[in-house]
C-alpha positions in Angstrom: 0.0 0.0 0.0 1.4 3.4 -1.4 2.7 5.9 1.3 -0.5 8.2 2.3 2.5 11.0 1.6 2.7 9.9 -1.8 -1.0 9.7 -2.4 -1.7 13.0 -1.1 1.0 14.4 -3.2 -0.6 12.7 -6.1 -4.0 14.3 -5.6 -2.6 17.8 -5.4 -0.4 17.3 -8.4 -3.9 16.0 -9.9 -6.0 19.0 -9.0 -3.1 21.5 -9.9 -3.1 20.4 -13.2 -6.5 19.9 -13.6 -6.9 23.6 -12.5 -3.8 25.0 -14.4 -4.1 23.5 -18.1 -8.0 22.4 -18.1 -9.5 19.3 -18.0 -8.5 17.8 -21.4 -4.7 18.8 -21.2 -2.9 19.5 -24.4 0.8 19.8 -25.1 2.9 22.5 -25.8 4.7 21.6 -28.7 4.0 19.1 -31.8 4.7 15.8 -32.3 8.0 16.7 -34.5 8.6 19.9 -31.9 8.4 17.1 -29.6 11.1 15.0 -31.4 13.5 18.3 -32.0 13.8 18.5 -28.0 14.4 14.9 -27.2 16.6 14.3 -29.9 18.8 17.6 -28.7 19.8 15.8 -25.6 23.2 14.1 -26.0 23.4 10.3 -24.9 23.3 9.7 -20.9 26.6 9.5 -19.5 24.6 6.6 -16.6 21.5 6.9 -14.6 21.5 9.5 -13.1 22.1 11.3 -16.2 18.8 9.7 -18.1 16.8 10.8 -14.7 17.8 14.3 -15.0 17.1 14.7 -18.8 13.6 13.2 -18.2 13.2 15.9 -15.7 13.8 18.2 -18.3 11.6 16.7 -20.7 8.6 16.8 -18.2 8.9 20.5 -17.6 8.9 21.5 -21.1 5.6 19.3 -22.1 3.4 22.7 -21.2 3.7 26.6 -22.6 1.1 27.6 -19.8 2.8 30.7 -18.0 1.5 29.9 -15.2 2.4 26.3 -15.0 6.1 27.3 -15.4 6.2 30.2 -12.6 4.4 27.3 -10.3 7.4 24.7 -11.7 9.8 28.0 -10.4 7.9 28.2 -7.2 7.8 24.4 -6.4 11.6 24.0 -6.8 12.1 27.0 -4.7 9.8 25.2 -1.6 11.5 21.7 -2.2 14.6 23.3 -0.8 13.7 23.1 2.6 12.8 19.7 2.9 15.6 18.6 0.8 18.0 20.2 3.2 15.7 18.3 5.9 16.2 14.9 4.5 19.5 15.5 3.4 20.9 16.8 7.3 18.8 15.7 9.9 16.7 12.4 8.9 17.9 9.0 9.8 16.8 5.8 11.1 17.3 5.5 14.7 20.2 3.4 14.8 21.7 4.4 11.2 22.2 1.1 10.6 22.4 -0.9 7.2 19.6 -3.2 7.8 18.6 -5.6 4.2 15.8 -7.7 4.2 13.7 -9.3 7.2 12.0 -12.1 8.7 8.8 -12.1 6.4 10.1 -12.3 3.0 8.7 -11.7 -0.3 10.2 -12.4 -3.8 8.9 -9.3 -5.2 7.0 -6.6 -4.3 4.1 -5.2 -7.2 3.9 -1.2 -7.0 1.2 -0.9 -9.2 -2.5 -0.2 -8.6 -4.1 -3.4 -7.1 -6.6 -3.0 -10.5 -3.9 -3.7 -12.9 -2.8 -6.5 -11.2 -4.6 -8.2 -14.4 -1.0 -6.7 -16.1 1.1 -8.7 -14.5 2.2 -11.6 -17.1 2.3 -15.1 -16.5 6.5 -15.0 -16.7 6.6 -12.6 -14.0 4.3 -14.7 -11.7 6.1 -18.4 -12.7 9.4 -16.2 -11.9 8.4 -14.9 -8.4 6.3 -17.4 -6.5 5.3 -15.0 -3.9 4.6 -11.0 -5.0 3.1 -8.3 -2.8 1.0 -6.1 -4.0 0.2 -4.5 -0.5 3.1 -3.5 1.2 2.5 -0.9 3.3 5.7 1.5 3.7 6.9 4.5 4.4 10.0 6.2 4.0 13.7 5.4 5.7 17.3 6.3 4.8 20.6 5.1 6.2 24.1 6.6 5.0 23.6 4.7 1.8 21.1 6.5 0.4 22.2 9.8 2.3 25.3 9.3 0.1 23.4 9.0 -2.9 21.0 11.8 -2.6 23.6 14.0 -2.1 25.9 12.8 -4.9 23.1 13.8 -7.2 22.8 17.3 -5.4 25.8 17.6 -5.9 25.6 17.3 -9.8 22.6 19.3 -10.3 22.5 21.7 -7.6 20.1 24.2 -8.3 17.5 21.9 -9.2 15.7 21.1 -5.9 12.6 19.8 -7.0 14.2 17.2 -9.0 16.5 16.4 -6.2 13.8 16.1 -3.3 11.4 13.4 -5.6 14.4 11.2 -6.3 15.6 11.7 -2.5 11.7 10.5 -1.4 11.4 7.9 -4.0 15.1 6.8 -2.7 14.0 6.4 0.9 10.7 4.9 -0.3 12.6 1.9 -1.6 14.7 1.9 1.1 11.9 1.1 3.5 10.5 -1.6 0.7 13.2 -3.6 0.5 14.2 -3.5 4.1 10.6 -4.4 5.0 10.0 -7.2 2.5 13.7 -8.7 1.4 12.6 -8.1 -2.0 14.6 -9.7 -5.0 12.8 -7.8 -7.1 10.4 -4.2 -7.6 7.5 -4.3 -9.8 6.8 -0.7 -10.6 4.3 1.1 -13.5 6.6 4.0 -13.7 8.3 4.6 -16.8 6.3 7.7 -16.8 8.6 9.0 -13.5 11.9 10.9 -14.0 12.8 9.4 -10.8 12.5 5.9 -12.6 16.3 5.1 -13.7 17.5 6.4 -10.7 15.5 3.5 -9.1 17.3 1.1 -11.1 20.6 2.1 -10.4 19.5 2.3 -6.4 18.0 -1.3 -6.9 21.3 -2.6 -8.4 22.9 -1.1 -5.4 20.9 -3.0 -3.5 20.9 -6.4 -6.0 17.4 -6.1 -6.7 15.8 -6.1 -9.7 13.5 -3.1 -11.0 11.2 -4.4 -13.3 8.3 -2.2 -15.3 5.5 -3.7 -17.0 3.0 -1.7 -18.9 -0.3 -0.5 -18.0 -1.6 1.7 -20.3 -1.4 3.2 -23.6 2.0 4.3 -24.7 2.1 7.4 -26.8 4.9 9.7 -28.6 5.6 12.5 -26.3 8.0 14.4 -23.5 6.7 12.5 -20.7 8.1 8.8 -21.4 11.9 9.6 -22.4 15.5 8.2 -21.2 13.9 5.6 -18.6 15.9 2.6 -18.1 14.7 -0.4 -15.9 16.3 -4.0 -15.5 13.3 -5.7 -17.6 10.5 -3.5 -19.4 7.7 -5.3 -20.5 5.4 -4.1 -23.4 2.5 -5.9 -25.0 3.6 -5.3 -28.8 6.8 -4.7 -30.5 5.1 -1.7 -32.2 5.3 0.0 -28.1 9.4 -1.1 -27.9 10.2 0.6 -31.0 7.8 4.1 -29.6 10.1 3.9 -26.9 13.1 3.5 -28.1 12.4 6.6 -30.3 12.2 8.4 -27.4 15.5 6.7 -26.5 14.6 4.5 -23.6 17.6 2.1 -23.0 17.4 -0.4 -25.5 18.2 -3.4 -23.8 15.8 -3.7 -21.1 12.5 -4.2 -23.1 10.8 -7.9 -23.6 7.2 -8.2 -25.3 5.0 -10.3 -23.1 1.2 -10.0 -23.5 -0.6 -10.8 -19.6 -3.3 -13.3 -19.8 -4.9 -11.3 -17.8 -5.8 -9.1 -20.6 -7.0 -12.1 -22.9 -10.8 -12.5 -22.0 -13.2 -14.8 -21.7 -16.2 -13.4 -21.0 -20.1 -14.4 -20.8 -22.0 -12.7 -24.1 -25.3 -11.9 -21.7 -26.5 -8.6 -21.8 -24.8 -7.5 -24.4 -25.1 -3.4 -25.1 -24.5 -2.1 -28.5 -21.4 0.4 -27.6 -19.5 1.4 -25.2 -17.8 4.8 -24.7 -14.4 4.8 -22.9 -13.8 8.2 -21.2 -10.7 9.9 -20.2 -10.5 13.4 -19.5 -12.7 15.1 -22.2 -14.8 18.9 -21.1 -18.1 18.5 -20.7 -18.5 20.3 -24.7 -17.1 17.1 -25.9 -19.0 14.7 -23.8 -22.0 16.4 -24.8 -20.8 16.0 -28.6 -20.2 12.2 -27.6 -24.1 12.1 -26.5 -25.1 13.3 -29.7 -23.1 10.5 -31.9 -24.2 7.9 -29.4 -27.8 8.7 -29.6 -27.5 9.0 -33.5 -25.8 5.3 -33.5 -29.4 4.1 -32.6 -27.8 1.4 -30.7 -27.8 0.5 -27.1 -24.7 2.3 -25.3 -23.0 2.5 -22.2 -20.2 5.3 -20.8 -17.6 3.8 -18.8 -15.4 6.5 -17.1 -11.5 6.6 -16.0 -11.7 6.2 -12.3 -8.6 9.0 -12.3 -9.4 11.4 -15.0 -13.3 11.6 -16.1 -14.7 14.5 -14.3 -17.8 12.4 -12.9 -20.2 15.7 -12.2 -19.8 16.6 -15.9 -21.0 13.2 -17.0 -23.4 13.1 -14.7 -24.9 16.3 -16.0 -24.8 14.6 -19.4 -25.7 11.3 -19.5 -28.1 9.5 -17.0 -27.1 7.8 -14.1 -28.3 4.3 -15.7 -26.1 4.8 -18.6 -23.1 5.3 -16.7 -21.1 1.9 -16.2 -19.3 1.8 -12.5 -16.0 0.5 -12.6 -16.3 -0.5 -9.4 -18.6 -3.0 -9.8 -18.2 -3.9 -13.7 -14.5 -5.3 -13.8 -12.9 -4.2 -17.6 -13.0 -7.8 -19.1 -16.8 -7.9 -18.1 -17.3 -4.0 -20.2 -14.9 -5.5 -23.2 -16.5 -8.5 -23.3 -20.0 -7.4 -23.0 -19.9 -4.9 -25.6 -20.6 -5.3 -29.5 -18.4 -1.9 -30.1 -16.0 -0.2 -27.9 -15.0 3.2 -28.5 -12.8 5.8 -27.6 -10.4 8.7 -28.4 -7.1 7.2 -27.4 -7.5 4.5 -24.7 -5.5 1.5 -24.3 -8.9 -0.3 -23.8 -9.2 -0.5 -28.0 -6.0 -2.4 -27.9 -7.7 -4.7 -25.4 -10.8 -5.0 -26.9 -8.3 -5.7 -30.5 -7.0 -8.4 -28.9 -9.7 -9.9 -27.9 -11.3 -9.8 -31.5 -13.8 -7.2 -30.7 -14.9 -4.6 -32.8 -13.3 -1.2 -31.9 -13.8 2.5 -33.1 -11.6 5.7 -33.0 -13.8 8.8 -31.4 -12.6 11.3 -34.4 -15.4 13.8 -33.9 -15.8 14.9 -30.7 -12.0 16.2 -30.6 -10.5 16.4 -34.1 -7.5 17.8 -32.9 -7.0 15.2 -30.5 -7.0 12.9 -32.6 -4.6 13.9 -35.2 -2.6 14.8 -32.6 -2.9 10.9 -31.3 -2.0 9.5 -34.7 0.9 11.5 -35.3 2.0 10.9 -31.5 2.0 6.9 -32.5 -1.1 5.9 -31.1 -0.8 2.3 -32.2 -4.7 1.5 -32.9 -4.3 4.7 -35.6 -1.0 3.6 -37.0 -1.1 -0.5 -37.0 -4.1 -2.1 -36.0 -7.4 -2.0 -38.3 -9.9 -0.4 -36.8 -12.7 2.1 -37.7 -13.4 6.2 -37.3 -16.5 7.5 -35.5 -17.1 9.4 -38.4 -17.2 6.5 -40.9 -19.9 4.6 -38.4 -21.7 7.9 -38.2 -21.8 7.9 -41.9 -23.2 4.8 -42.6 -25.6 5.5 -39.9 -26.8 8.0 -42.3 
């Protein structure tokens, strides 16, 4: 179980966003504006190195003024609790404690919903994972050593320097606390992410990524290196080695998890996929659903729908829970799946169901997706809103 720190910090981060750049956040450059910055990094010297130009990927994703004076105002506040952790926390006895008497043979850092993600070769590896470690944050002169090695290299950059000096001392306290050989993370998304690794090797544990989600083109995903990074296609390794992951660590493994087998009954005509569209464009989405003349269902993103908008929009018996309805029963209960860029259609692809592209209720969106490598507009058949909309008519 995550640190409550963590999670609060990840709600704030949320909302801040949310509040800064809109609801339905769009970058600030183009898919080749994109390329032009990542490709003007020189190769990583090591891991720290690939951590730091992550970092400065991230940062430069938005033009919002106001999101960059917060980014100058953030890394001005992480100061002080840098210097915090950096001079005066320690474990009681600063002692170089590894492992204990409860042990686990890997620990799964991932959202206990995707645990579906987890493939078979990871399970028949590891004959005992945790997925509910609770833990909390510990550091002896190890990871002082560390933290401030990499303060030392980028010393001006506090913010950067405190999340990799938390995420550090996070570990810390999960391989202490479950003798771990290895970390399952979802977190090739994190600039903190290669730093990991090279802490884990440190330690002689493995740091191991599997995906989750959809994988697209962008400034977020760059640089990260992990032991072992498992994608479901080849088409994802080659997206992220063009935004020059390390090369070596990737294996494609598609989790059974994700192959269905589901019961046919009550079968709806559609279902609609949300992720974090305005309330204009869900209201767009109502008026192509009602025009399909089929039965329908929304499903939203238990992160990123904004539930009072679709509430205002679509009735409450229209509205799948995902609380109740796992994914493989939605996928497998639906004639058509649909969505803007969701890594359900590659699920539902998978499992031989019939999937369509929302290109009407955000055409910019979507161009933007398909030129950003979104693999069910670039390799997989599959058919446009506006085509089924057309027929319709």
């Amino acid at each position: 179980m995550a640190n409550p720190l963590f999670v609060s910090l990840l709600r704030l981060k949320s909302l801040s966003m949310r509040l800064l750049l809109g609801e339905d956040r769009r970058e600030a450059h183009s898919p080749e504006a994109q390329r032009k910055i990542i490709e003007s990094f020189p190769e990583p010297r090591d891991a720290v190195e690939r951590s730091y130009f992550q970092y400065v990927c991230q940062k430069k994703r938005y033009a919002s003024l106001t999101y960059r004076a917060l980014c100058s105002v953030a890394n001005l506040a992480a100061l002080v609790p840098l210097v915090y952790f950096v001079a005066f926390k320690h474990r009681d006895d600063d002692s170089e404690v590894s492992g204990s008497s409860e042990s686990a043979s890997a620990v799964f850092l991932g959202q206990p919903h995707i645990l579906d993600r987890l493939p078979n070769s990871l399970r028949d590896r590891y004959d005992e994972i945790d997925a509910d470690l609770q833990y909390g944050m510990l550091m002896t002169k190890r990871e002082r050593q560390l933290i401030r090695d990499i303060w030392a290299r980028y010393p001006l950059s506090f913010l950067f320097v405190l999340k990799c000096a938390m995420k550090i001392m996070a570990y810390c306290d999960i391989i202490d606390k479950s003798g771990a050989k290895a970390i399952i993370a979802t977190s090739e998304d994190s600039y903190t992410s290669s730093i990991l690794t090279h802490y884990c090797r440190m330690r002689s544990v493995r740091h191991i990524n599997i995906m989750h989600g959809e994988i697209l083109y962008g400034l977020a995903r760059t640089f990260f290196s992990f032991d072992e990074c498992i994608v479901w296609d080849e088409y994802y390794k080659g997206l992220c080695l063009r935004m020059r992951a390390e090369s070596a660590q990737f294996k494609v493994d598609i989790p059974e998890g994700l192959l269905y087998r589901g019961d046919s009954s009550n079968m709806v005509g559609a279902t609609y996929y949300f992720q974090n569209q305005t309330r204009e464009q869900m209201i767009e989405i109502k008026k192509a659903l009602d025009h399909l003349g089929v039965s329908y269902r929304v499903r939203p993103h238990p992160i990123y729908t904004n539930m009072d908008n679709l509430n205002l929009v679509f009735g409450g018996e229209t509205i799948e829970d995902f609380d109740d309805v796992p994914i493989e029963q939605s996928i497998m209960g639906s004639e058509m799946l649909i969505a803007k860029s969701s890594t359900v259609l590659f699920q539902g692809y998978i499992n031989k169901k019939k999937v369509v592209i929302d290109d009407l209720s955000d055409p910019c969106s979507f161009s933007q997706a398909r030129e950003s490598g979104y693999i069910m507009a670039n390799k997989c058949e599959c058919d446009l809103l506006s085509e089924i909309i057309a027929r319709v008519d």
